[in-house]
N, C-alpha and C positions, 0 to 999 in steps of 0.2 A: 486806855485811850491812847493813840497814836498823838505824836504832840510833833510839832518841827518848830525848832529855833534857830533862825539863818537872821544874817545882817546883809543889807545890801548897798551895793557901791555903785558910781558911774565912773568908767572906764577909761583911761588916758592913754594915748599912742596904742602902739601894737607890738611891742617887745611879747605882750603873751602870746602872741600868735605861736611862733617857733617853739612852742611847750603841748599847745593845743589839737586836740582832736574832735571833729564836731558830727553833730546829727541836725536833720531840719524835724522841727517841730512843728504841727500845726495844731494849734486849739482853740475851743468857744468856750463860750459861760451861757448855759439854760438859765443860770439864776447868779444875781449879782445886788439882788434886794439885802438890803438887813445885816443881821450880824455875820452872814454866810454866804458863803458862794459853789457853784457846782461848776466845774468844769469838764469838757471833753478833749480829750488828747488826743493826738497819734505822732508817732515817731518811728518811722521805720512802716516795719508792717504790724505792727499792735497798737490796742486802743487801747485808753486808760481813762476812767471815771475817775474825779477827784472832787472830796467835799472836803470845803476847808472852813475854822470858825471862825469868829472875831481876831485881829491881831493886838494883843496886848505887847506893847514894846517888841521884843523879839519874837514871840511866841504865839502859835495858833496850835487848833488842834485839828490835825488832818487825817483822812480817809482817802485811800487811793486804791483802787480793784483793779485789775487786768480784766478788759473787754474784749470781746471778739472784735476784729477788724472791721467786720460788715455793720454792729453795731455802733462801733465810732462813727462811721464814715454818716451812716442814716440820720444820727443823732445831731453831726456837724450840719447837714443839710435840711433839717426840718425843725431842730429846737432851740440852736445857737444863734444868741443875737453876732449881727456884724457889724463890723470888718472883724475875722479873724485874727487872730496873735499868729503872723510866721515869723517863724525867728529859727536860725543858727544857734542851735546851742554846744557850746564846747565847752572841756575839764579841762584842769590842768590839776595836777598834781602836785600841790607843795607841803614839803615836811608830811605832817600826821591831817593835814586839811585836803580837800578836793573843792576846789574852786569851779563855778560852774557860770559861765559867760555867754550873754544870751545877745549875739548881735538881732536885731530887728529888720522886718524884711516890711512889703507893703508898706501900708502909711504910717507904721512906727521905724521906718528905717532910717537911721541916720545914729537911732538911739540904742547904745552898747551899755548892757548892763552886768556886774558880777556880783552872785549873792555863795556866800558860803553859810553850812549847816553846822551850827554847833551842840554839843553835847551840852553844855549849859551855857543862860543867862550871862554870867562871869566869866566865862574861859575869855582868855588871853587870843589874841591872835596879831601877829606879823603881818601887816600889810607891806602887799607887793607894792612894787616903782610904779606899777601902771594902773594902781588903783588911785581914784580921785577921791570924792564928795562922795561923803555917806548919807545913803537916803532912804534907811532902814524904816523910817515913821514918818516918811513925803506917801500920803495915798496916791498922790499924781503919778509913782513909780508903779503901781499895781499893775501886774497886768489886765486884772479885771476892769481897772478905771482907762487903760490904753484902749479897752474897745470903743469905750463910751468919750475919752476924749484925746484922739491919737498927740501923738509926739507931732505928726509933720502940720499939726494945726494950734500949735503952742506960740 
């Protein structure tokens, strides 16, 4: 079983910018009921199906396939509730971690988030100057819950 364990932060100033390279993301959620959710991605020119399960503290277990581009795209327009998640998303690179920073575009804009993936529960990690407020167990941070209740309506 594929598992992901990331913690996630809300983001102060812009020092990480000058580290930063970014892609735009757009994604839906077909299903956002229950212990699970289905999302649709695109980034570039590929589409990505992702199921993800329950979050227990850090840790969900995830499914992520590589889709055809024309399948995303159909999938975004006829089974995805809205507003979509577009966000900016950029790495940065520190030490043995890769930081992943998802500024928010449409009605979540205003809200910069950074989640890093770690290899366990316990590993240690260095937070940067421009990481704030950890909101690794806020469901309000979800992006599944930002479709259902955006940032610019908090």
């Amino acid at each position: 079983m594929a598992k992901e364990i990331e913690r996630k932060f809300l983001v102060q100033g812009d020092d990480w910018r000058k580290l930063a390279k970014g892609s735009f993301y757009c994604q839906g959620y077909i299903a956002t009921l229950g212990a699970a959710t289905v999302r649709v991605r695109i980034v570039g020119n590929q589409g990505y199906l992702t199921i993800k399960g329950p979050s227990i503290k850090y840790s969900r277990s995830e499914f992520e396939y590589l889709i055809p581009l024309e399948d995303a795209q159909q999938m975004l327009n006829t089974l995805c509730d809205r507003p979509f998640i577009e966000k900016v998303r950029y790495t940065v690179e520190l030490g043995d971690l890769i930081w992943e920073i998802d500024e928010f575009e449409g009605v979540n804009k205003g809200l910069i988030l950074a989640e890093v993936e770690l290899s366990n529960e316990e590993q240690k990690i260095e937070l940067p100057t421009w990481i704030g407020e950890e909101v690794s167990e806020n469901p309000k941070y979800f992006n599944s819950n930002l479709v259902k209740h955006p940032f610019s309506q908090w």
